[in-house]
C-alpha positions as CSV (number, residue, x, y, z in Angstrom):
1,X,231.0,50.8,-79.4
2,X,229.3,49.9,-76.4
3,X,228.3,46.2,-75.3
4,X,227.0,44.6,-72.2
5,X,229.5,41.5,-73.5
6,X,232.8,41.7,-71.0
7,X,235.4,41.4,-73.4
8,X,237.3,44.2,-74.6
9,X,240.5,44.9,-76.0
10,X,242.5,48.0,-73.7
11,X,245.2,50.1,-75.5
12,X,247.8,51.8,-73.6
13,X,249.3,54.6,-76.1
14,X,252.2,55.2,-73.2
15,X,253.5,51.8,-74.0
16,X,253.9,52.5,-78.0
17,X,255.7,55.5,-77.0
18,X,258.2,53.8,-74.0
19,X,259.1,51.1,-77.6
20,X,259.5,53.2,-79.9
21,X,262.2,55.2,-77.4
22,X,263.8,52.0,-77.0
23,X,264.4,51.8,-80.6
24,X,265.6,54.9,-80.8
25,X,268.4,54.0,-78.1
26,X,269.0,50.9,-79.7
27,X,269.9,52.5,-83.1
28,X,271.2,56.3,-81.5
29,X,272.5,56.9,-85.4
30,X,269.1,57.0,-87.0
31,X,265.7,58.0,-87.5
32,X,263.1,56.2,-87.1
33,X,259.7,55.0,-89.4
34,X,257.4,53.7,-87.0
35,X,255.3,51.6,-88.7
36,X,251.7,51.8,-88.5
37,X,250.1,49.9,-91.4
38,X,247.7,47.2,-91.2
39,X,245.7,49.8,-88.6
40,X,249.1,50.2,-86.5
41,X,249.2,46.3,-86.4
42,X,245.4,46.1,-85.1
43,X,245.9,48.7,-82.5
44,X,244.6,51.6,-84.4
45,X,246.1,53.7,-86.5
46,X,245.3,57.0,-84.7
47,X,246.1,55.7,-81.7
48,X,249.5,55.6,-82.4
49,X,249.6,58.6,-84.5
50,X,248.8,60.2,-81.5
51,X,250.5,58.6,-79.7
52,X,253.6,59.4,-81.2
53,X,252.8,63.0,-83.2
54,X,255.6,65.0,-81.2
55,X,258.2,62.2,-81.2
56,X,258.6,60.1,-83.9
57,X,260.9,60.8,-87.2
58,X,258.2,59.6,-89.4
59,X,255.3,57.2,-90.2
60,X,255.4,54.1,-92.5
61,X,252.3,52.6,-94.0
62,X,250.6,51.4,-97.2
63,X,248.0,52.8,-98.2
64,X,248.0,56.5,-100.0
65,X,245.0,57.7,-99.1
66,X,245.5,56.7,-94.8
67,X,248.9,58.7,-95.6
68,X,247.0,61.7,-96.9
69,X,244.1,61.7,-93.9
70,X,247.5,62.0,-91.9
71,X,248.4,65.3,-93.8
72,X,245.4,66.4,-93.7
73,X,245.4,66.1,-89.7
74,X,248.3,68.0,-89.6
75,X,251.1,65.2,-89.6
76,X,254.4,66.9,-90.5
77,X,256.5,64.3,-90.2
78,X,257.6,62.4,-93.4
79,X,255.2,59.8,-94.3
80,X,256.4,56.5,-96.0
81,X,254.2,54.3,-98.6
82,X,256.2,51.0,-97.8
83,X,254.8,49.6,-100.8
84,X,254.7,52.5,-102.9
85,X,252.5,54.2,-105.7
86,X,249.5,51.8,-107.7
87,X,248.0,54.6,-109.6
88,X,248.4,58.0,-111.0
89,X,246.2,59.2,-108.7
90,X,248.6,58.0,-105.9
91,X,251.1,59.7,-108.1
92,X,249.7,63.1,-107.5
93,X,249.1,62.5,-104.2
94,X,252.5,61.4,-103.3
95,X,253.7,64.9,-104.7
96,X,251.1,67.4,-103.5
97,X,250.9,66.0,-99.8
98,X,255.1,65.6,-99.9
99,X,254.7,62.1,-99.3
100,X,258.0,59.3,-99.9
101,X,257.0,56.6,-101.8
102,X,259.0,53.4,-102.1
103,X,259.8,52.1,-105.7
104,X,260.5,48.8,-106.0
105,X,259.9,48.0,-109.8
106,X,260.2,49.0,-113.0
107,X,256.8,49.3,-114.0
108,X,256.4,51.4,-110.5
109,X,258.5,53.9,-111.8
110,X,257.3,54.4,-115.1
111,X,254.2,54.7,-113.5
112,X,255.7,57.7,-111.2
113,X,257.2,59.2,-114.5
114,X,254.4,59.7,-116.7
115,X,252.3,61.1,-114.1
116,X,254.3,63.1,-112.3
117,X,255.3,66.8,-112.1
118,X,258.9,67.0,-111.1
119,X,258.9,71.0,-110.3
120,X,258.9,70.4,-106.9
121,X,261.8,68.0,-104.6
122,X,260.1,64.4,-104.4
123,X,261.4,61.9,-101.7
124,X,261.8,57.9,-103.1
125,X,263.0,54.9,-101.2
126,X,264.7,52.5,-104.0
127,X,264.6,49.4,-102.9
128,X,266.8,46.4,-103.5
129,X,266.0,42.7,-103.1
130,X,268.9,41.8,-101.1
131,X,267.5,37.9,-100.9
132,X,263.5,38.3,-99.6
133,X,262.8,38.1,-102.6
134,X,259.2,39.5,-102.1
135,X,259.6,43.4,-103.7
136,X,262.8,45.1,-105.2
137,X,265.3,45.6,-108.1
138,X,267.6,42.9,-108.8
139,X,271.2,43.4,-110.5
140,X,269.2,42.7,-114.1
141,X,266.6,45.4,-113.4
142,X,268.4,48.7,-111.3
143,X,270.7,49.9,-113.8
144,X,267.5,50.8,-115.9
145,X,266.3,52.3,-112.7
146,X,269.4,54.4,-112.1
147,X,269.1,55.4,-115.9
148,X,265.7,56.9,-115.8
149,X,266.0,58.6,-112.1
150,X,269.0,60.6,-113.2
151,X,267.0,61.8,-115.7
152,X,264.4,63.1,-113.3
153,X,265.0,66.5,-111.5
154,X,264.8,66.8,-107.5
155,X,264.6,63.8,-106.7
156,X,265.9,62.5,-102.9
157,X,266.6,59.1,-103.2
158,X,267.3,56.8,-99.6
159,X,267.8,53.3,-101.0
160,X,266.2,50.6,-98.4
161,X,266.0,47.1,-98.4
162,X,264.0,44.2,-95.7
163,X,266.0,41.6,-94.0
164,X,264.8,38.0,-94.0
165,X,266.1,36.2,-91.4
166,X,267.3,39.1,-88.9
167,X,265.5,36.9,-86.2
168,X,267.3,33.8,-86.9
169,X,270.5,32.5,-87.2
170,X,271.6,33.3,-90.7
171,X,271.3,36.7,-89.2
172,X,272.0,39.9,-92.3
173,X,275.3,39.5,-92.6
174,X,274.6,38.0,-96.1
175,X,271.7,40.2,-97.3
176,X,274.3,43.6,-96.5
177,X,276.8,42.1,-98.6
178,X,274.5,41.4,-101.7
179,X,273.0,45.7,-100.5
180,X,276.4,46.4,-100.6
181,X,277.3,44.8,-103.8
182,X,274.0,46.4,-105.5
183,X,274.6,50.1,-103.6
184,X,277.8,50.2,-105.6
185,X,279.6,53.6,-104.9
186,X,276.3,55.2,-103.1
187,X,276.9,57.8,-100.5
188,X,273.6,58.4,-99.9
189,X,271.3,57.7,-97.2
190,X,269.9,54.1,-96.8
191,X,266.9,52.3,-94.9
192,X,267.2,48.9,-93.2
193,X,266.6,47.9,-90.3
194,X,263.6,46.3,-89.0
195,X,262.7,45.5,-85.7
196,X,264.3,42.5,-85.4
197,X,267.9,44.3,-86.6
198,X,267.1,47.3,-84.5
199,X,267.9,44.9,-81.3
200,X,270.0,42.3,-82.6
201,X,272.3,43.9,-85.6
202,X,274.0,47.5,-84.6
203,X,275.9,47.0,-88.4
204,X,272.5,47.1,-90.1
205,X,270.4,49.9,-89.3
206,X,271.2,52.7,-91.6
207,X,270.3,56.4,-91.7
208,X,266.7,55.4,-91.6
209,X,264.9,51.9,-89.2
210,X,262.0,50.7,-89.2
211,X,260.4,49.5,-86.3
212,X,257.2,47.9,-86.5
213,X,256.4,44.7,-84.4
214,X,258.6,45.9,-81.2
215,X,256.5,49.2,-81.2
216,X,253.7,47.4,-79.9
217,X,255.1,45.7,-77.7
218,X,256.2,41.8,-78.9
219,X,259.2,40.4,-79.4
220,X,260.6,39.8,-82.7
221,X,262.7,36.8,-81.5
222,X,261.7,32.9,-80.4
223,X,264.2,32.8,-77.9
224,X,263.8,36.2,-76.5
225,X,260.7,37.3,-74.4
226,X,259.1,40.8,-74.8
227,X,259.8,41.5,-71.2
228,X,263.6,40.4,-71.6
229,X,264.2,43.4,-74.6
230,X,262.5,46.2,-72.1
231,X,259.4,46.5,-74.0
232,X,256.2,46.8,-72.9
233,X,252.6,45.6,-73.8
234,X,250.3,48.0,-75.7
235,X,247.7,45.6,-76.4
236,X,245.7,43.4,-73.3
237,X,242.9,41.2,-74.3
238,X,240.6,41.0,-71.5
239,X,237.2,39.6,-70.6
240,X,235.4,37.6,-67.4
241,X,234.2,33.7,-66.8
242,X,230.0,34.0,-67.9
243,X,229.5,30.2,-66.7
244,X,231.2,27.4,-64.4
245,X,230.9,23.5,-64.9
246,X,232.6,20.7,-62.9
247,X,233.3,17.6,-64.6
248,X,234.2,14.2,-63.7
249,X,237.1,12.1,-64.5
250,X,236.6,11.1,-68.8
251,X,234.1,14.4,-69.0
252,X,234.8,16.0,-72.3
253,X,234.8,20.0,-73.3
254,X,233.7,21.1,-76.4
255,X,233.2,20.5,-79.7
256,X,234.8,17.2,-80.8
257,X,235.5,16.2,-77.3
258,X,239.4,17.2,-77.8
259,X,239.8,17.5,-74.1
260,X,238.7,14.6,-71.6
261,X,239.2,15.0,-67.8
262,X,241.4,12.7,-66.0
263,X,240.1,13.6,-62.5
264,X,237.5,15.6,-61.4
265,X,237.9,19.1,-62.9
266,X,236.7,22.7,-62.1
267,X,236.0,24.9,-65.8
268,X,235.1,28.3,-66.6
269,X,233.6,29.0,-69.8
270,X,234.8,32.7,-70.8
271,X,233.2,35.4,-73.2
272,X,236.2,35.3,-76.2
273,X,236.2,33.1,-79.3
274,X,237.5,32.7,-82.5
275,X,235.1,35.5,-83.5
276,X,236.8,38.1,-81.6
277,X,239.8,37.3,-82.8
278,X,241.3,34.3,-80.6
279,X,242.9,31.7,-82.7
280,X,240.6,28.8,-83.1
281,X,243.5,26.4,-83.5
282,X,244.9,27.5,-79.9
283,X,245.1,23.8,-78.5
284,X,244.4,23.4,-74.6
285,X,247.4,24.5,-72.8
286,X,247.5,28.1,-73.9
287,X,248.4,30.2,-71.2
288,X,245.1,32.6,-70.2
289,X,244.9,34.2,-66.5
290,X,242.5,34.3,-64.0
291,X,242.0,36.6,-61.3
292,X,245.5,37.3,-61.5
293,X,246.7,33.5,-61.4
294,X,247.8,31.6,-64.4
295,X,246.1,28.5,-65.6
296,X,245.4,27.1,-68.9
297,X,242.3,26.8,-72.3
298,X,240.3,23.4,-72.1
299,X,238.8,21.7,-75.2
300,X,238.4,23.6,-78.8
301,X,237.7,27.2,-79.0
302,X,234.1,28.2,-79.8
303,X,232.9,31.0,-82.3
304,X,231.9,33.0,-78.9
305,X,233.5,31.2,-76.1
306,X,236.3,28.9,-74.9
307,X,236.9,27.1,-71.6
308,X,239.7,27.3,-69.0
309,X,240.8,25.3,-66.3
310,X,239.9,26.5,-62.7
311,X,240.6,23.6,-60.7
312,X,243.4,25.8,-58.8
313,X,241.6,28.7,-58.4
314,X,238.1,28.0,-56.0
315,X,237.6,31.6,-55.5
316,X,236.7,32.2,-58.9
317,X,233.2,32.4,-60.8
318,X,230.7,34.2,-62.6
319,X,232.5,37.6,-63.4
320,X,235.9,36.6,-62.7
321,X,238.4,38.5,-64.7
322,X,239.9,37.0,-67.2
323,X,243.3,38.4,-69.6
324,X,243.6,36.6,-72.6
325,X,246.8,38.6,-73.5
326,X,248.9,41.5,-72.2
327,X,249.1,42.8,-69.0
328,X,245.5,43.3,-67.3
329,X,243.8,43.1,-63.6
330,X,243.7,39.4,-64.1
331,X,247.4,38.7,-64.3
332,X,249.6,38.8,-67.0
333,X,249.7,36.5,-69.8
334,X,252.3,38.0,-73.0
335,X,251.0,37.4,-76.3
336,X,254.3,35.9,-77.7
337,X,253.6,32.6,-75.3
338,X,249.8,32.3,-76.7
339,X,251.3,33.3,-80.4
340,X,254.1,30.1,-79.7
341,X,251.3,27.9,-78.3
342,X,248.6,28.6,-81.1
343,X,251.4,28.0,-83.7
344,X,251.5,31.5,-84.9
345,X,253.0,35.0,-84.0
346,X,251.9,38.0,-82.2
347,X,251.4,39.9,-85.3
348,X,248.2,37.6,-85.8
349,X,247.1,38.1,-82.8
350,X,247.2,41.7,-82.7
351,X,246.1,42.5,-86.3
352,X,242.7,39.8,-86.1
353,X,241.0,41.0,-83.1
354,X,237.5,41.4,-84.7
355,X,236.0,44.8,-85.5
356,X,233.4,43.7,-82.5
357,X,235.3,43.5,-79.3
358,X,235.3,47.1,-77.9
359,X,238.5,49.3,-77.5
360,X,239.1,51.2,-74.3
361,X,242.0,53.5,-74.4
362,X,243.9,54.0,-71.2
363,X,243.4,57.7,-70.0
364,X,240.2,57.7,-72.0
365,X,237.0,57.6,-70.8
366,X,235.1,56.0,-73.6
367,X,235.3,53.1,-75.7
368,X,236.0,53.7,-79.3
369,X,237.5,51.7,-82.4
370,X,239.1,53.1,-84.9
């Protein structure tokens, strides 16, 4: 898509590659998912396909038919349905394009039984709510599980669960020990870690991690910075100042007057709002650049605009660059500090930029969202 409008959202598919070799040396024992639902966390889903076709150990993702466009592109790698089968035709599909399918539930499984052929090996991730408490077989509902698998001919079976709190300070010591207690006497292969237990946990990765925030580039920690764990932005948010005001001391900015000057001020009103994707309820103080110095929003942020302070910066105007987040010609701002400021995280961020902001692809010569 092409638009006079200067924002844009610019991709660099180097960066998803530099993470995702970071997780690798952070968990040397394993393969790796890398996670590319919710369309690669707003970056695209191709893009990091491609990105990653010759490297990675396999793709995770949700929905079944995404997984078969990858087959049918010539993706070889394994290809996991994170939250499994929800019809018979995803049943069919899961066996004739060799995809692995999670199975979390009962009713999951029958579903996989009556509508699947079992003539040929098929690949399941059994997962066991370990304390989430969102998706997986409890110690009242696996031994029927276990009962009707080993009925089943070729089947693979890696059993996985998702940690909770592998960012915080309960860490996973207590969600291995209820794995461990629901594992049993398995030998087999198992799935764990996400990204937050790829960096911080070496005891919980498994034969199998799952990075997925890290791969693009955000940290997966409050109290450790992108930049500090060696990865690198994929995503910058970029765009340029369309209009200057100066205000007085008590002038107000936008709607609701939520920002009043104290002293006489310098603004510049810049082409992103909450309809490209910015958070509306990013108060003023969120960190944005200018012309590769850092400064700060003004006021309430518009459906197509929002205001920044360029009281420090005189040389800036019309068509000065702005970087909303990531690393662009206008400085660098990382999403994680607008993510803390706005009272959200970077997965927000990355996954609501709006289908209208343009994507530029660095190496590429053409804009393109998909």
């Amino acid at each position: 898509m092409k638009t006079s409008r200067p924002i844009r959202a610019r991709i660099a598919p180097a960066a998803i590659l530099h993470n995702y070799r970071l997780a690798k040396r952070h968990a040397p024992g394993s393969k790796a998912w890398a996670v590319i639902k919710a369309n690669a966390y707003g970056h695209g889903q191709w893009r990091a396909v491609e990105a990653l076709r010759g490297e990675a150990d396999g793709f995770a993702m949700l929905e079944c038919e995404n997984a078969v466009a990858l087959r049918e592109a010539g993706v070889t790698q394994p290809i996991l349905l994170l939250e499994g089968v929800f019809s018979a035709r995803d049943v069919r599909a899961v066996i004739e394009h060799r995809l692995t399918s999670v199975i979390h539930c009962l009713d999951q499984l029958e579903l996989l039984v009556r509508n699947g052929k079992f003539d040929t090996p098929i690949s399941l991730c059994l997962k066991l709510n370990t304390g989430m408490n969102r998706l997986g077989f409890t110690a009242a509902t696996l031994p029927k599980a276990w009962e009707i698998l080993q009925q089943l001919p070729q089947i693979d079976i890696t059993l996985m669960t998702h940690f909770a709190e592998a960012d915080g300070e309960r860490g996973v010591s207590w969600q291995l020990d209820r794995f461990r207690q629901l594992a049993g006497d398995w030998s087999g292969p198992v799935s764990l870690g996400n990204s937050a237990a790829i960096l911080r946990h070496a005891e919980a990765h498994g034969d199998w991690v799952r990075p997925g925030i890290m791969l693009y580039g955000a940290s997966p920690f409050a109290d450790q910075s992108a930049t500090e764990l060696g990865l690198q932005p994929v995503m910058t948010l970029e765009s340029a100042i369309i209009g200057v005001q100066q205000l007085a001391a008590g002038d107000q900015v936008g709607y609701g007057g939520t920002f009043t000057a104290d002293q006489p001020m310098r603004i510049g009103v810049v082409a992103c709002g909450y309809a490209d994707g910015y958070p509306r309820h990013a108060p003023s103080g969120t960190p944005i650049a200018v012309m590769g110095r850092p400064t700060r929003t003004i006021g309430r942020v518009s459906m197509d605009m929002m205001a920044c302070d360029l009281t420090d910066i005189p040389e800036a105007g019309i068509g000065s660059p702005v970087t909303l987040w990531g690393q662009g010609l206008a400085g660098n701002v990382p999403a994680d500090e607008v993510a803390t400021a706005a009272g959200t995280i970077a997965y927000e961020l990355f996954c609501a930029v709006a289908p209208r902001v343009p994507v530029v692809v660095d190496g590429a010569n053409v804009a393109e969202r998909t």
